[in-house]
N, C-alpha and C positions, 0 to 999 in steps of 0.2 A: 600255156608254157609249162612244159616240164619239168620240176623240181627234185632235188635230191637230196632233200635235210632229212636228217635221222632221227629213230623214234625219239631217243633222248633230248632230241632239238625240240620237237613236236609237243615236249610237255609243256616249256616255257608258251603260257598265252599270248605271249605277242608273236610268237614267232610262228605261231598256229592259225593266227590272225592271216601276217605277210603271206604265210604260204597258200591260203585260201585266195589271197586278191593276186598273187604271182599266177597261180595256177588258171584265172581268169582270163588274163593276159595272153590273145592269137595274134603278136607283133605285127596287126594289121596297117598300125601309122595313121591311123585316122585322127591320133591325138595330137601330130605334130603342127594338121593346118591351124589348129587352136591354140597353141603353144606360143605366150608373146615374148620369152628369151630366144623357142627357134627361131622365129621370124626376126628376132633384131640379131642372132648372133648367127642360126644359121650351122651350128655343130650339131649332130646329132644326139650328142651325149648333154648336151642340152636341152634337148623335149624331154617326154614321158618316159617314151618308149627307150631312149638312151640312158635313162635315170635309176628305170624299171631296172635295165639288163648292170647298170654297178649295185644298183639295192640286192639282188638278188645273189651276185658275186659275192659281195660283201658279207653278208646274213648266211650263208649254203657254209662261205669256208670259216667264219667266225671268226673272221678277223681284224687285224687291225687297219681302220680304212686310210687309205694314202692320201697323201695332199689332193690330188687329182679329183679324184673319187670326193673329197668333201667341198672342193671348188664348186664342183656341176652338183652336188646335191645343193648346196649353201645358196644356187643361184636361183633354184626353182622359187617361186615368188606363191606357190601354194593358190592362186587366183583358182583352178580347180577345174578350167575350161574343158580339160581334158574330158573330165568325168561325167560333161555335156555331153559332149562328143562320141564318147566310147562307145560303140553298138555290144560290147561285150559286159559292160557293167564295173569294170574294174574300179576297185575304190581307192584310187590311189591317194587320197587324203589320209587314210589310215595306214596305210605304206608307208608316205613318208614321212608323216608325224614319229613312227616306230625307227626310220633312220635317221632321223633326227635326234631319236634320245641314245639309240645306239652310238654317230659318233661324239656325244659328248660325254658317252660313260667312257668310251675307247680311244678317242683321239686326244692329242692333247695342243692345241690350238699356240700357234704365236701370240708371246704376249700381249703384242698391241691387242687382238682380238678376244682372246678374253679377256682383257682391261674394259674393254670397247663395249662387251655380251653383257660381263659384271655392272658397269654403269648403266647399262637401259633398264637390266633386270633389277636395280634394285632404286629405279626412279620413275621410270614410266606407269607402272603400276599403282605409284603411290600421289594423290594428289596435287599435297601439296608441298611432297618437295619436286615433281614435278612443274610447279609451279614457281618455283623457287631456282631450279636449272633453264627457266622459262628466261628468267629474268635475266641470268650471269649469260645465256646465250644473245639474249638480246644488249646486250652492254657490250660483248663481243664480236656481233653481227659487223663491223665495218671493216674489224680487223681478219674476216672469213678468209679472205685472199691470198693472205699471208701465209695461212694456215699448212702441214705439209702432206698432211694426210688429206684426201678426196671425202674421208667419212667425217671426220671430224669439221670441214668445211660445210658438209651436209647440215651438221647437227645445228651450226651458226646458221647459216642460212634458213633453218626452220624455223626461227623464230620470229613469232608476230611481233606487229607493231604495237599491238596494245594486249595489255593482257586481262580479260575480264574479272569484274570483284567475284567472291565466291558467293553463289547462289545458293541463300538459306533452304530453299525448294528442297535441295537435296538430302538435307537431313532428313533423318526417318521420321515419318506421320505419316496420319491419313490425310488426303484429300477429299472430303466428302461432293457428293454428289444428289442433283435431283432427277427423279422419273430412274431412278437403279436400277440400270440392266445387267452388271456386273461388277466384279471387284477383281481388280488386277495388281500388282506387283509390278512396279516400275523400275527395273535396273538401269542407275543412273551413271556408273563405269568407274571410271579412273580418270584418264588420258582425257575422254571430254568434256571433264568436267573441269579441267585447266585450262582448254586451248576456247570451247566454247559453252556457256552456259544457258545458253539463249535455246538450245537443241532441249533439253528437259523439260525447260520450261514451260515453253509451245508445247508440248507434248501433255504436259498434266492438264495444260487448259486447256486442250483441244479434247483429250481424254474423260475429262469431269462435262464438259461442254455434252459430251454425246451421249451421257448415260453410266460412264465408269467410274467407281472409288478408284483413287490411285492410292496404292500405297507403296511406300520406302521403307523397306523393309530393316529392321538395325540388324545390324554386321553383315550385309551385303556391301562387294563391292569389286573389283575387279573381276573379269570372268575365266583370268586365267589364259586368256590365247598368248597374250605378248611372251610369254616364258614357254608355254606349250610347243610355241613353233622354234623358239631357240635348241628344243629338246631339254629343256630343263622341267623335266616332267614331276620332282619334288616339288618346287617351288609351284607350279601350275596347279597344281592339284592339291596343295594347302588351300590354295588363294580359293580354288572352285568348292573344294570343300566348305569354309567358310558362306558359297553363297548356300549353297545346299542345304545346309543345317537353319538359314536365316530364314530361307524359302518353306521350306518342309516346315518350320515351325508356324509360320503367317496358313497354309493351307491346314494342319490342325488345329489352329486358333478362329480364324474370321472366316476361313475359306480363299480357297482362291480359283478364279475361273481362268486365268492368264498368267502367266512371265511376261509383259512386254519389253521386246528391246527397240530399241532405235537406235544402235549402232552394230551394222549387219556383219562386220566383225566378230565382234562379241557373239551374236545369236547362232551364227553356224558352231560355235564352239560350247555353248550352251545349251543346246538342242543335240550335241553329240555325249555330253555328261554321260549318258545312260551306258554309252561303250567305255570311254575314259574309268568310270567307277565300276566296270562289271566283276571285278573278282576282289571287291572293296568293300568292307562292312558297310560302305555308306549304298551300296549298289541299289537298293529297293529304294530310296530316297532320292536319287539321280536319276532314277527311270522315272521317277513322279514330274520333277522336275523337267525334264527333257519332253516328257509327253505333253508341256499343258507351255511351253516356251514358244513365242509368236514373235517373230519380225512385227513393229508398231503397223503396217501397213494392213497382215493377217487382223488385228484387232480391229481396226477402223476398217477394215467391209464385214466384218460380222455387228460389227457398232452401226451401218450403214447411213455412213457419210451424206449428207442435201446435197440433191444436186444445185448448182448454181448455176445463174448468167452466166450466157458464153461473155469472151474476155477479151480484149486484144493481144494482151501480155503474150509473146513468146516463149515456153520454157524447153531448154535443151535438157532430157533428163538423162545423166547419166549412169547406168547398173552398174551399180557395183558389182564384183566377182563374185565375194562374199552371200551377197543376194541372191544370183541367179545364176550362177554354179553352185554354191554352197551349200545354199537353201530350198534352189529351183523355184525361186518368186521370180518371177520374170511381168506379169501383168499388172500386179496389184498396183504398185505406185502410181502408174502410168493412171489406170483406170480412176484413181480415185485424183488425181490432177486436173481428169479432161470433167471429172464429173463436177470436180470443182470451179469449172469454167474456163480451164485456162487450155492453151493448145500446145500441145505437146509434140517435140520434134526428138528425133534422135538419130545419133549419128552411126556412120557408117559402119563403123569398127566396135559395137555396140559391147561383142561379146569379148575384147578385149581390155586389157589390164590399164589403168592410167600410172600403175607403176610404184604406188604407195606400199601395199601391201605387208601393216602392222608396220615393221620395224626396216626393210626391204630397202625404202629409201634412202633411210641411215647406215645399210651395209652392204649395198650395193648402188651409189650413190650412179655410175656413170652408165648404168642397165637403166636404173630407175626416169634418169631426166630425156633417155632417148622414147619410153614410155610415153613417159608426161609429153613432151614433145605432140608427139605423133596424136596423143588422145585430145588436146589443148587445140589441135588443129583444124581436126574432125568435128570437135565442139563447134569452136568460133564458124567452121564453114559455113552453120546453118543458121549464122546470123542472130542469135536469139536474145531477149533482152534479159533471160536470169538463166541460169544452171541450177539443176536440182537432184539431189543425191542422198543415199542414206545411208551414208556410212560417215563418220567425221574425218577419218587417214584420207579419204579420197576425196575430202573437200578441201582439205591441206594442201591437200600435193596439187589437183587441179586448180584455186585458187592460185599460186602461188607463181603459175604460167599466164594467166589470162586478168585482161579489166574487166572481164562481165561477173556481173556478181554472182557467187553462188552459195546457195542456201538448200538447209535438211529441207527435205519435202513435207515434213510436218510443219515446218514456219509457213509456207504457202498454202499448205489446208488450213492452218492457223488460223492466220490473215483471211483468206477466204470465207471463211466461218465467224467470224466477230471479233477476231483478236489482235492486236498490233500489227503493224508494217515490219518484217523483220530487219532486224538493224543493221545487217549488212547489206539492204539495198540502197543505204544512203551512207555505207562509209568512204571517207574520202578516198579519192582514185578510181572508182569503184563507176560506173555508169551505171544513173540510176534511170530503173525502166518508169515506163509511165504510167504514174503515180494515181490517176485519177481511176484505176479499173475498176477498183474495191467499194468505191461510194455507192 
């Protein structure tokens, strides 16, 4: 694609960035079969390559972006299929993370909507008042109907039925370990540590189980995506900074051979630090960090997982975007599932979005449930008796369509491995599979 920004434009590095990944861009369309707002809305200016050609208008005449123009940006859901797809390479993650903070320096938004940006950005990231908006939602949940706004019905209807006590796990220590094969950094989030606590947990014992220190690191804690993709790039990159500084300091101190994340949200955006921070005094810090950052799944096949008894159990696993656009992990889970005994099925529409996507569901509420829909369907087709996933937004959102249970894939290598039955295979409503596999 041919570009026309001037030298003067050329200085600013982000804008040196866009025009490196525009310039990649031969409007071949091979992003749109991947595209799950083309395919449910079917505009052009709603794929990649429609999104591509207003980023590019936008950023070239530097201006101010219209309604239009931030409607079809605001829709793209960031899942990243594209950049499977791409035979060109275009990185359009970093494209539109840069129009993203662009129109929030330049546009200036209706107020319900930033009322709406302002409320996530200054609750979802934080635990426990997260936990706290958990509960006024959940008191609110019957009166959702009423409600006159589609997002704000969202926000009632997300919340659970139960809201779990807070998991001392997560405070910073070490977890020691026998037969020490490594020492890891466990990033336990925000958001999941409100809706589920049970996800950490499974993780450090299955972690210490195989050879690894876990440790939780003090002043770690958000990893910065939920504001990142608002384009609220101040706020994101305090919150990332803060892990930085906790992390850099654990690998001068004890060492560290890992970042493990286990919510593949978080990890694509933690594993890109190293770009986010590159013209940032913390820059050589965030390339540390970002080099040594594993999705939990990368640790446990270098930890290398027992194999187990085959199983009867059915598990429908579903990829998150996050994971296998984001990250390009597309085998490991699976692999360490079947190795765990259990038989792994997946559905049709594998490489599509189930519609969560961070904060997506909440501001794009009637995009999101035709998603959910479609991917809830595709699940249930192949009959399975759990769901397994690594991301927590995508156990939310898919949970929230179907009775079959579903659980992080670390509860199931958990359980597999010596540790509890996870407690969502026996919550009520929930069909619990059969129970005898694991003895």
């Amino acid at each position: 694609m041919q570009t026309t920004f001037t030298d003067a434009q050329l200085q600013d590095p982000a804008i040196q960035r866009s025009n490196e990944i525009l310039r990649a861009c031969v409007h071949c369309g091979f992003c749109t079969a991947t595209c799950p707002t083309y395919q449910v809305l079917g505009d052009e200016l709603d794929s990649p390559r429609g999104r591509i050609y207003l980023i590019k208008d936008m950023l070239e005449n530097n201006r101010v972006p219209d309604a239009d123009t931030v409607k079809h940006i605001d829709r793209c859901l960031s899942c990243l299929a594209c950049m499977t797809t791409c035979p060109s390479g275009v990185h359009y993650m970093h494209l539109v993370d840069h129009a993203r903070a662009y129109i929030e320096n330049t546009y200036k938004r209706p107020l319900t909507d930033r009322a709406l940006r302002w409320i996530l950005a200054r609750i979802l990231p934080y635990p426990m008042r997260f936990r706290v908006a958990l509960l006024g939602a959940k008191i609110g949940k019957p009166f959702a109907r009423l409600m006159p706004d589609a997002r704000l019905r969202a926000m009632l209807e997300m919340a659970p039925k139960t809201i779990p006590p807070v998991s001392r796990n997560d405070d910073p220590q070490t977890f020691p370990t026998t037969n020490k094969k490594m020492r890891v950094a466990l990033m336990t989030g925000c958001a999941q540590k409100a809706l589920n606590t049970d996800i950490n947990d499974a993780t450090i014992r299955l972690l210490t189980r195989l050879g690894a220190e876990v440790v939780v690191a003090k002043g770690a804690g958000c990893c910065g995506a939920l504001t990142h993709h608002m384009g609220k790039e101040s706020e994101s990159h305090a919150t990332a900074a803060r892990n930085i500084r906790a992390w850099a300091a654990e690998m001068d101190g004890g060492g560290l051979d890992a970042i493990v994340i286990n919510t593949s949200g978080c990890g694509t955006t933690v594993k890109d630090y190293g770009h986010m921070f590159r013209n940032d005094p913390l820059a050589a810090d965030a390339a540390r960090v970002s080099a040594i950052a594993m999705d939990v799944s990368e640790a446990l096949m270098k930890l290398d997982l027992p194999e187990s008894a085959p199983k009867t159990t059915k598990v429908a696993y579903h990829a998150a975007c996050s994971l296998q656009h984001g990250q390009q992990i597309k085998t490991f889970p699976k692999d360490l599932l079947k190795r765990a005994g259990f038989t792994v099925l997946e559905p049709a529409d594998s490489h599509l979005c189930c519609g969560s996507a961070g904060t997506y569901n909440l501001m794009q509420p009637e995009i999101s449930k035709q998603l959910k829909a479609r991917k809830v369907d595709t699940l249930e087709a192949l009959t399975p008796d759990i769901i397994a996933a690594g991301n927590i937004g995508c156990m939310i959102q898919i949970g929230g369509g179907t009775d079959v249970p579903i659980v992080h894939t670390v509860e199931l290598l958990d359980w597999a491995t010596g540790g509890p039955k996870p407690p969502a295979l026996t919550a009520p409503g929930k069909r619990d599979p059969k129970v005898p596999i694991l003895r």
